[in-house]
C-alpha positions as CSV (number, residue, x, y, z in Angstrom):
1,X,-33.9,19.5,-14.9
2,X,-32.0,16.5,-13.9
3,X,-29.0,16.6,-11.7
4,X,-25.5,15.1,-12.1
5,X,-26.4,12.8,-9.5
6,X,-29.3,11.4,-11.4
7,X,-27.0,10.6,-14.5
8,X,-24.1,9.4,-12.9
9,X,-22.6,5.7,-13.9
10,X,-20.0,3.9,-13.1
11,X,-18.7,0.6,-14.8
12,X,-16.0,-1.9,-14.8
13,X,-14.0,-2.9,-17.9
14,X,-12.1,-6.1,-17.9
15,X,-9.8,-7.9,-20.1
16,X,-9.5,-11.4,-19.3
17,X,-6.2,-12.6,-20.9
18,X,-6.5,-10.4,-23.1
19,X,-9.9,-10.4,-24.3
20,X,-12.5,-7.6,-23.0
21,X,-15.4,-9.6,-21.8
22,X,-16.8,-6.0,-20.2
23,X,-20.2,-6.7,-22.0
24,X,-20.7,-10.3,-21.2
25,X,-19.5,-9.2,-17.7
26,X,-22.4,-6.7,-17.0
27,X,-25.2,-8.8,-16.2
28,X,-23.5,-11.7,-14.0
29,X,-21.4,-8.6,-11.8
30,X,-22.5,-8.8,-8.2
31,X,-19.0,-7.5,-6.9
32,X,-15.8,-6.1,-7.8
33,X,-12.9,-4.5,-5.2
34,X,-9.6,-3.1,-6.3
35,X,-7.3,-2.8,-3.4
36,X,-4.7,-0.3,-4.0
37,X,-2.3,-1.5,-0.8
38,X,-0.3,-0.5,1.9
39,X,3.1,-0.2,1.4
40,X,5.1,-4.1,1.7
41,X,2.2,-5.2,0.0
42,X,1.0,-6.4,-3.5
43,X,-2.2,-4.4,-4.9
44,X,-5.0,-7.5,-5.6
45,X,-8.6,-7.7,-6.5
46,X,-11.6,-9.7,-6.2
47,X,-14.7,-10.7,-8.9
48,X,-17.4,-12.3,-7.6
49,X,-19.5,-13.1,-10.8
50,X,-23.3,-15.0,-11.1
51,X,-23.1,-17.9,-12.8
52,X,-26.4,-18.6,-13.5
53,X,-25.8,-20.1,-16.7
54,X,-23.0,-22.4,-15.7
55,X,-20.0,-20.2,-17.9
56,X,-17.5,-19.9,-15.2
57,X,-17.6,-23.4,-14.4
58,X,-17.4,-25.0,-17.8
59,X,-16.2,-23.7,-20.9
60,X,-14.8,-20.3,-19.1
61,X,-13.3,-21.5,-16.2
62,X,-10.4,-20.0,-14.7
63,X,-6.4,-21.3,-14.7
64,X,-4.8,-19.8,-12.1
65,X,-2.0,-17.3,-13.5
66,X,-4.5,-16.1,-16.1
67,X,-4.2,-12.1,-16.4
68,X,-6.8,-9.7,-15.4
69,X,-6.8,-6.3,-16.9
70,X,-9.1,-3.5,-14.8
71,X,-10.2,-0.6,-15.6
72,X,-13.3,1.3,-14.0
73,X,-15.3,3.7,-16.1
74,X,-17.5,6.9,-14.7
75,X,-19.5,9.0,-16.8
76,X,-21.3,12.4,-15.0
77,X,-19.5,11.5,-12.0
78,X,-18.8,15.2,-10.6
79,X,-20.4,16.6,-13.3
80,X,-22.5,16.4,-16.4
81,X,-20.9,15.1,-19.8
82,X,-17.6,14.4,-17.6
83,X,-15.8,11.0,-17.9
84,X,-13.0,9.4,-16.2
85,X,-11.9,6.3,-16.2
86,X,-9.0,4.4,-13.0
87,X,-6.5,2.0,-14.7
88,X,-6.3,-0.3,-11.8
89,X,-3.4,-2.1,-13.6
90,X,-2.7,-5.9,-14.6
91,X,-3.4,-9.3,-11.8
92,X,-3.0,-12.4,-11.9
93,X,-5.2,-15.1,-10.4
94,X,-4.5,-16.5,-7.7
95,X,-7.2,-18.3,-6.7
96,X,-11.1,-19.2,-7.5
97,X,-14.0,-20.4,-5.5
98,X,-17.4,-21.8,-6.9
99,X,-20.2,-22.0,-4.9
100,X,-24.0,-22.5,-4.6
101,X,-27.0,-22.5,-4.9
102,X,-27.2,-20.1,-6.2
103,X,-24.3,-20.3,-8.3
104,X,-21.3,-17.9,-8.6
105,X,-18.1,-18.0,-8.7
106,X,-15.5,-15.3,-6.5
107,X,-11.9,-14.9,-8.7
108,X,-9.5,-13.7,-6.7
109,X,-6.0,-12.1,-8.3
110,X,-2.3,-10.2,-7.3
111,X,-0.1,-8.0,-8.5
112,X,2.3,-10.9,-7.8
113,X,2.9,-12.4,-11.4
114,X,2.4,-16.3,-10.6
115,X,6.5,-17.2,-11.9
116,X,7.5,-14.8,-9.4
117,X,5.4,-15.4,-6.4
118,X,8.6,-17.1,-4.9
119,X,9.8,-13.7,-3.8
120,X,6.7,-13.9,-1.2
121,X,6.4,-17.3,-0.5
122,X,10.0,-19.2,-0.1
123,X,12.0,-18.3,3.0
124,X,16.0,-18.0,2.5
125,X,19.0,-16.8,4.4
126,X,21.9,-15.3,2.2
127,X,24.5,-12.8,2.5
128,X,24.6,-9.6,0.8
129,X,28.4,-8.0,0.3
130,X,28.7,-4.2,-0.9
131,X,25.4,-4.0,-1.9
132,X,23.2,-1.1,-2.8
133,X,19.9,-0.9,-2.0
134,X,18.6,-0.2,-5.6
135,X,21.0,-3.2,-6.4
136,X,18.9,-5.3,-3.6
137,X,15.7,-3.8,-5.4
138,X,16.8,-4.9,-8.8
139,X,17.5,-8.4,-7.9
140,X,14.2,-8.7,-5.7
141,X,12.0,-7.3,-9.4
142,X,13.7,-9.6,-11.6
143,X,12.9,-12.3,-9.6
144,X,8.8,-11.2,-9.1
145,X,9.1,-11.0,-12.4
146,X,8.0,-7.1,-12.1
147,X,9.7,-3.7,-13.5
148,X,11.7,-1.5,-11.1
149,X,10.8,1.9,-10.5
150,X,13.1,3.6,-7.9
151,X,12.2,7.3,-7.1
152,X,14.0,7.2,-4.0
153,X,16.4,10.5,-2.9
154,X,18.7,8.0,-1.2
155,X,20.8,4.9,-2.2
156,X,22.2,3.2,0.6
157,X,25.4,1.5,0.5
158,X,25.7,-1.4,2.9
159,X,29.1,-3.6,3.5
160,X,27.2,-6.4,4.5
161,X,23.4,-7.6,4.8
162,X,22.2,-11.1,6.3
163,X,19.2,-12.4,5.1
164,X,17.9,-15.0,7.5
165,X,15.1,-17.1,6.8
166,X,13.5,-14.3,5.3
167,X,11.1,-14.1,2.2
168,X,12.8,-11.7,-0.3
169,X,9.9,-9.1,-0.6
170,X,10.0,-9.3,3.8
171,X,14.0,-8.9,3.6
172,X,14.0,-6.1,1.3
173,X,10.6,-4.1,2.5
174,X,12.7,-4.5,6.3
175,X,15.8,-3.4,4.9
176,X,14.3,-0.6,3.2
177,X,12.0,1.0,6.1
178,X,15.4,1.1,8.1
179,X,16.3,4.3,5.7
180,X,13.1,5.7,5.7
181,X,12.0,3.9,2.3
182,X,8.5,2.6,1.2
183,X,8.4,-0.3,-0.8
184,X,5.2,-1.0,-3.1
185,X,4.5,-3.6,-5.6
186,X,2.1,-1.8,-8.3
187,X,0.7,-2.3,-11.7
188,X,3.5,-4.8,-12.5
189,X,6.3,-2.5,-10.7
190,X,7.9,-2.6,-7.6
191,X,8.6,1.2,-6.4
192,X,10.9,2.2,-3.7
193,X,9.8,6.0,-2.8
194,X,10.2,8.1,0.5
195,X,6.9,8.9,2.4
196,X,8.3,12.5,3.0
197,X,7.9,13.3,-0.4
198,X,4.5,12.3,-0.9
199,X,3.1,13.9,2.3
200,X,4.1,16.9,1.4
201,X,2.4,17.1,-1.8
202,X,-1.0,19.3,-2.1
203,X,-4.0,17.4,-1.0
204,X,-6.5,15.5,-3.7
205,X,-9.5,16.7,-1.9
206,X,-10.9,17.9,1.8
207,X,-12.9,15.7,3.7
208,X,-15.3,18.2,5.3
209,X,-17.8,16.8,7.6
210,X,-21.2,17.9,6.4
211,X,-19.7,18.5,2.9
212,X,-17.9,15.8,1.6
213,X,-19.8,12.7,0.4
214,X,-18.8,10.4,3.5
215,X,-21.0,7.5,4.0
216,X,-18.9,6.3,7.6
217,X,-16.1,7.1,9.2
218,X,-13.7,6.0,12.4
219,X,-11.1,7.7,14.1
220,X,-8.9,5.4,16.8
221,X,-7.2,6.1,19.6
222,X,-4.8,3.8,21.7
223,X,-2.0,3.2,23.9
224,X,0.1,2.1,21.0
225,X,-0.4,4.7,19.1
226,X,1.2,7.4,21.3
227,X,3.6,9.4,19.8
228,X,6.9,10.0,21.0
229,X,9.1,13.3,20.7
230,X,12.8,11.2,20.5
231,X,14.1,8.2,19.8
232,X,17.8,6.0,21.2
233,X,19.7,3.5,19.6
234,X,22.0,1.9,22.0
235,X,23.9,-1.3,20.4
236,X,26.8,-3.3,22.0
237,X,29.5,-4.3,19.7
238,X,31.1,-7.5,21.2
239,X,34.4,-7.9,22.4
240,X,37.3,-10.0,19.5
241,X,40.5,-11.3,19.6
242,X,41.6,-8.0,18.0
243,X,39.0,-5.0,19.6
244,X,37.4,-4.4,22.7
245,X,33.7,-4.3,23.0
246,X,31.8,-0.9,22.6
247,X,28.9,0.8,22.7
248,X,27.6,2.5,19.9
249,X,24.7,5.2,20.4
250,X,22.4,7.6,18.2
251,X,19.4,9.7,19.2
252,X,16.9,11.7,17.0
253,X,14.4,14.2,18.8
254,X,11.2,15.6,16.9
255,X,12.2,19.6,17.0
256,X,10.2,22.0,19.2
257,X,8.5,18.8,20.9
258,X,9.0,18.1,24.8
259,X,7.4,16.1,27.4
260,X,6.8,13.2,24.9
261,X,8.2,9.9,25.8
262,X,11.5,8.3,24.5
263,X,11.5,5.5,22.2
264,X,14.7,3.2,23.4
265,X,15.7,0.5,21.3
266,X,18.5,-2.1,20.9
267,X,19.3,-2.8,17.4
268,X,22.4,-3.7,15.6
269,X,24.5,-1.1,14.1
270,X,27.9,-0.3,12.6
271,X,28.3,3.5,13.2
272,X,27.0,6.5,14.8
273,X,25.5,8.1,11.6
274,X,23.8,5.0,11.0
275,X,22.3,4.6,14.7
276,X,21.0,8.1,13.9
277,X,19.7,8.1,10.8
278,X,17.9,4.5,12.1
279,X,16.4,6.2,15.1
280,X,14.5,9.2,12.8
281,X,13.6,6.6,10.8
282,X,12.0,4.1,13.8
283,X,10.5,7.3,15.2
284,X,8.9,8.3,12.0
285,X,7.6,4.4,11.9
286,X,6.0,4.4,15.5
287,X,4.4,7.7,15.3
288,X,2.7,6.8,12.2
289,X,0.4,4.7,14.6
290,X,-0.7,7.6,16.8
291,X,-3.4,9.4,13.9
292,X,-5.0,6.3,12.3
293,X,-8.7,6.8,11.0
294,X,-10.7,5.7,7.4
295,X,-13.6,6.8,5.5
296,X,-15.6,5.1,3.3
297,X,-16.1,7.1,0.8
298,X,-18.6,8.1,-2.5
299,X,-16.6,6.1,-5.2
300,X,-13.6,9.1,-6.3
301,X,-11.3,7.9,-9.3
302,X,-8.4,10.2,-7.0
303,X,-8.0,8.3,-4.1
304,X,-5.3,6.4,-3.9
305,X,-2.4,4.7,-2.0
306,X,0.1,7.9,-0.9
307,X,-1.9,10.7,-2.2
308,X,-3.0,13.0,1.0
309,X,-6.5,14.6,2.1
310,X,-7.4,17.3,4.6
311,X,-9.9,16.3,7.2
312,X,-11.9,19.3,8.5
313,X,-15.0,19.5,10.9
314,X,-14.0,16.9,13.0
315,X,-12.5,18.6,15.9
316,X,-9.3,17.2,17.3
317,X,-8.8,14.9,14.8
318,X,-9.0,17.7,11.7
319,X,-5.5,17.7,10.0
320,X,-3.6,16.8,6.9
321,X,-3.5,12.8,5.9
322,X,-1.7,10.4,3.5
323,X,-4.0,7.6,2.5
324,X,-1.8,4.1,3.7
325,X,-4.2,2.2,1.2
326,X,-7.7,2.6,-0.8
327,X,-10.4,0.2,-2.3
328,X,-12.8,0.5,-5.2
329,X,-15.9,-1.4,-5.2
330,X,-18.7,-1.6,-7.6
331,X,-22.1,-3.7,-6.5
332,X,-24.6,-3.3,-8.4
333,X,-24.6,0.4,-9.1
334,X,-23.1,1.6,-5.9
335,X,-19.3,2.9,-6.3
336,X,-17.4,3.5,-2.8
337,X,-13.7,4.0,-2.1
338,X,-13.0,2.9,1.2
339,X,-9.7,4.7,2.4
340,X,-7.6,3.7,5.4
341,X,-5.5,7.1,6.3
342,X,-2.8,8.7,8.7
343,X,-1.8,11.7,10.3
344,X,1.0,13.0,8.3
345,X,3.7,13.4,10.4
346,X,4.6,17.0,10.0
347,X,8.3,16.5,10.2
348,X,11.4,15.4,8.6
């Protein structure tokens, strides 16, 4: 009796502007990676097609802005008769290199719609008055060109913002891990979310040593990465015409932790509620560094960018992680999901 393993497929689908050209594609496919990114990022992939009989670089070749549809297709995967398919969402290409012999052509495309790539690219400075950060968000899609989706808890008010020579996406992903938010540019949305949330949702799968289908793995350990159990936020407000200088302080401290070291910092802010709420938030961003690891993975349709995994038999290093971002490839027959992962945190 065969096994699941022995029937097991897995296949891309594409739709190139529009058209599926998933049959055509199947016998010029040497590679195909869906990256589904970290957060301040734009989710991309790359095609690396033969072009043996010259299509790419005559009557099919590529304009950059042209949209890229993915979608990848397993049948029998986990078990027999089963099939499940991973929208990867809608690109746009970006860029494309021929090259040879032999020939073949590499497509790469973004999230990014082309019209609104100037939210990456072009540095400005402005002033923001009485601005929300949704309001910030809104402003920043519309100009990408992408849908909003903000399933943050919070909505920060701010009385005044100064962007200075500052990309749009850079100014608002900065603005936004200040208050503890992630920003992600998805599927043709930009989503604003709070980590918290996500890592305490139930895990997709455990990664067992010896059980689950690893092919590699890497844990790291560094100086950087060495958590701390509080944070300080000391700022100096200068001295007017009108007001004396001051000095404005906040503090956060990881509960039930000692002997960690302090975080200090020196960063501008208004009032004590905001130096505190910005030192959790810097805390929670340098401790992320201290449980790094990745897998690469047999090819699983639920790993993705935010979901979370158990990690067991591995020692010191078992625990519950979020994955920061995932790939997909397919070459040849092989499927993999590579999965770069952190500790989750634990606290809030």
């Amino acid at each position: 009796m065969g096994s699941v393993q022995d029937g097991r497929r897995a296949a891309l689908v594409l739709f190139y502007n529009g058209k599926n050209i998933s049959t055509d594609l199947k016998k010029y496919l040497m590679n195909f990676s869906y990256n589904d990114s970290a957060p301040g990022e734009f989710d991309d992939i790359s095609i690396t097609l033969d072009d043996r009989d010259r299509n790419w670089i005559k009557g099919w070749a590529p304009v950059i802005g042209d949209t890229i549809k993915a979608e990848i297709h397993t049948e029998h995967w986990d078990k027999q008769g089963e099939k499940k398919k991973l929208p990867c969402g809608t690109f746009y290409l970006d860029s494309a290199d021929m090259e040879g012999p032999p020939d073949n052509v590499t497509m790469q495309a973004t999230s990014l719609p082309i019209e609104g790539a100037s939210v990456k690219q072009e540095k400005r400075s402005k002033a923001w008055e009485k601005v929300t950060l949704k309001t910030l968000s809104t402003e920043v899609a519309k100009a990408a060109k992408l849908k909003l989706l903000y399933s943050a808890s919070a909505n920060p008010k701010f009385d005044r913002l100064d962007q200075s020579d500052q990309s749009d996406i850079s100014f608002l992903v900065e603005t936004a891990i200040k208050e503890g938010i992630a920003v992600k540019a998805s599927g043709s949305t930009l989503v604003l979310f709070d980590e918290e949330v996500y890592e305490k949702k139930d895990a997709v799968i455990n990664i067992e040593r010896g059980k689950a289908n690893v092919i590699s793995y890497s844990f790291s350990i560094n100086s950087e990465g060495s958590a701390y159990g509080s944070c300080e936020v000391t700022y100096t407000v200068a001295k007017t015409k009108k007001t004396s200088s001051k000095v404005i302080k906040g503090s956060y401290k990881i509960p039930g932790l000692k002997g960690l070291p302090v975080l200090r910092l020196n960063e501008q802010v208004e009032t004590v509620a905001e130096a505190n709420r910005l030192a959790k938030n810097r805390l929670r961003e340098q401790n992320k560094k201290a449980g790094l690891a990745s897998f690469v993975m047999d090819g699983d349709i639920r790993l993705a960018s935010s979901v979370t995994v158990n990690v067991k038999g591995w020692g010191k290093f078992d625990g519950k992680y979020i994955i920061v971002s995932a790939s997909h490839t397919l070459g040849g027959s092989a499927y993999q999901t590579p999965i770069n992962v952190r500790k989750v945190l634990g606290w809030s």
